[in-house]
N, C-alpha and C positions, 0 to 999 in steps of 0.2 A: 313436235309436229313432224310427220313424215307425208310425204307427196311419191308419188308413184309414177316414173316417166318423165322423158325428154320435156316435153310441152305444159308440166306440172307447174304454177306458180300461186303462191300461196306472200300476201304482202307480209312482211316483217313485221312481228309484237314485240316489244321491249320485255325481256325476262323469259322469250320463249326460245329453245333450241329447234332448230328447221333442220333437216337430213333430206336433200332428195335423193330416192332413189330410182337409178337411171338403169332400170333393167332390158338387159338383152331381147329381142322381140324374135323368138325361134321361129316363128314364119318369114322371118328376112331370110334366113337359108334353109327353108325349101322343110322344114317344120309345122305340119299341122294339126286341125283337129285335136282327141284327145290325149296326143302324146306333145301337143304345144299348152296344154291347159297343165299338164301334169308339170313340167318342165317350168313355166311359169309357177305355180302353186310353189315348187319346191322351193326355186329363185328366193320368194317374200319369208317362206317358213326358215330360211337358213338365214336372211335377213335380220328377221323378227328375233331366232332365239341370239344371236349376236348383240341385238340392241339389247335385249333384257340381261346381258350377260354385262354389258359395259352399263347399263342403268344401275345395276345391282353394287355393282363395283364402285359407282360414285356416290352412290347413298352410303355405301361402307366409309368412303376417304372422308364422307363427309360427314359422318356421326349418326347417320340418321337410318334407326330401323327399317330393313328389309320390311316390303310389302308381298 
């Protein structure tokens, strides 16, 4: 489970791994419009392939076929 932002809170499941992600907000320094959209977007995609890179790797350690 992944939450998105400071104010994210999602209760605790027994068996479930939680990651928040606490992204930079580029309109705090003077960042808007759609070069804060783009900049965000990038933020979660470089995020996202990271996770599936570390998901990948513990389905390996753990014997269990790649999806």
């Amino acid at each position: 489970m992944v939450t998105l932002g400071r104010e994210a809170h999602v209760d605790p499941v027994a068996g479930t791994r939680f990651e928040n992600w606490d992204t930079d907000e580029p309109s705090e320094h003077g960042t808007d419009g759609i070069e804060r959209m783009r900049l965000i977007r990038d933020d979660i995609a470089t995020r996202v392939a990271d996770l599936l890179v570390r998901m990948t790797a513990r389905q390996s350690e753990d014997g269990l076929p790649a999806t």
